[in-house]
C-alpha positions, -999 to +999 in steps of 0.1 A: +045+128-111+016+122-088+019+134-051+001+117-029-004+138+009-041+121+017-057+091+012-100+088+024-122+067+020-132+038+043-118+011+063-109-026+064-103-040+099-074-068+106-054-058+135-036-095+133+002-095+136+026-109+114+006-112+084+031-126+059+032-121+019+023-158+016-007-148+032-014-116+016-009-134-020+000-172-023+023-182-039+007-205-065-005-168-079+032-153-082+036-171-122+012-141-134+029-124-165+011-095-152-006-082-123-036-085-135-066-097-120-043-107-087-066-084-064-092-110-065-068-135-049-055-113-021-056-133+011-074-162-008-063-194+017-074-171+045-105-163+036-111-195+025-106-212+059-122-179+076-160-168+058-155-142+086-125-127+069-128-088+065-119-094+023-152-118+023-172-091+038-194-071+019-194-040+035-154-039+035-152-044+000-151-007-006-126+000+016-091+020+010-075+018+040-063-015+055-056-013+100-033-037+103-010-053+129+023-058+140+051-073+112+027-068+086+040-080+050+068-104+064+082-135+049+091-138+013+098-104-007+076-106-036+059-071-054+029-092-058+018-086-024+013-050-021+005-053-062-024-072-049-036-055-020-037-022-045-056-044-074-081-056-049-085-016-040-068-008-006-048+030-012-028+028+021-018+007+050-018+014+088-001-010+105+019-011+142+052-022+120+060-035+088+084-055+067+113-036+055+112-051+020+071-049+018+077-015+030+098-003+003+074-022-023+047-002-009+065+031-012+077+018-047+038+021-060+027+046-042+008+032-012+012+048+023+024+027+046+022+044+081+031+037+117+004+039+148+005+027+183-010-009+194-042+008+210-047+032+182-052+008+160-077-014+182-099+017+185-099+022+147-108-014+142-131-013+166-149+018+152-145+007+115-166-025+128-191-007+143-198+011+116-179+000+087-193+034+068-169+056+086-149+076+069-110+075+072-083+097+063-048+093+063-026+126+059+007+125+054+009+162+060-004+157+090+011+126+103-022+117+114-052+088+106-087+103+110-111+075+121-147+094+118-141+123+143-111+107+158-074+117+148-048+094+155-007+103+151+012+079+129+049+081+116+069+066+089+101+067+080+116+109+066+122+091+028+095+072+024+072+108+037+092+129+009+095+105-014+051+100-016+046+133-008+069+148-035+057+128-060+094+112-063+082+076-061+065+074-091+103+065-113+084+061-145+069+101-139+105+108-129+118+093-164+090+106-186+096+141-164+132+138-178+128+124-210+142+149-234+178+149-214+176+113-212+173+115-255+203+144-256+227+120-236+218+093-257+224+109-285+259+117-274+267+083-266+288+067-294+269+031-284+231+042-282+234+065-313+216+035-334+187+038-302+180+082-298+152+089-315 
């Protein structure tokens, strides 16, 4: 199982609040058999109505970290909107709040989702647009979001911090971890004798 206690890299700036999953990922893209290739449509009306959009940006396209607003992932529950914020590249979300459900989607596949203060995050916009090159870091270790040489305290909730940090959210690590008690009770269950193997 993976632990995951820092993500760095660089920035994308959208401090906008109540960014819904429609948004993130519209709908007409939700009748993928897989989640392949969604990345490329994350926020795909917006930036069509907005060239200035932060995804049609070449010097955000690099970016790991998304700085976010307030609400961020609300609306509809659908996977396919933290699926495709992860395909396009992004490794963990700041944000002032966030959807419960997107929330747990994010913890579900391994992407940070932390907490900061309204003015925190307009200073690390501001200084990810000035120079979009600056390195960010979040640590979960830390509780903290290094913007360049600034530091920045964040919080999320005491599960979802274990449950990355631990490596517990990865299920399919957790069942592979376990797979050779998994195969004994199987095989001493009368009804999935046919299946142990």
């Amino acid at each position: 199982m993976r632990r995951i206690e820092q993500v760095a890299g660089t920035g994308v700036p959208l401090v906008l609040d109540d960014i819904d999953t429609d948004r993130i990922i519209p709908a007409r893209f939700l009748r993928c058999v897989s989640f392949e290739g969604i990345g490329e449509h994350a926020f795909e009306d917006d930036r069509k109505q907005d060239p200035s959009h932060p995804f049609n940006q070449p010097q955000y396209r690099s970016g790991s970290v998304l700085i976010a607003g307030r609400n961020f992932g609300c609306g509809s529950s659908r996977e396919h909107a933290p699926q495709s914020l992860m395909r396009w590249g992004l490794q963990a979300v700041v944000a002032e709040s966030f959807a419960e459900i997107f929330f747990g989607n994010c913890t579900s596949l391994g992407i940070p989702a932390v907490c900061a203060s309204r003015s925190d995050l307009e200073q690390m916009g501001a200084a990810i647009q000035a120079n979009p090159a600056t390195p960010v870091k979040v640590d979960l270790l830390a509780k903290t979001v290094t913007v360049g040489s600034q530091s920045y305290s964040v919080t999320m909730p005491a599960s979802a911090h274990e449950s990355l940090t631990t490596g517990q959210w990865d299920f399919l690590g957790q069942l592979l971890e376990a797979q050779d008690g998994i195969k004994a009770t199987a095989a001493k269950l009368p009804y999935l004798k046919a299946f142990a193997g």
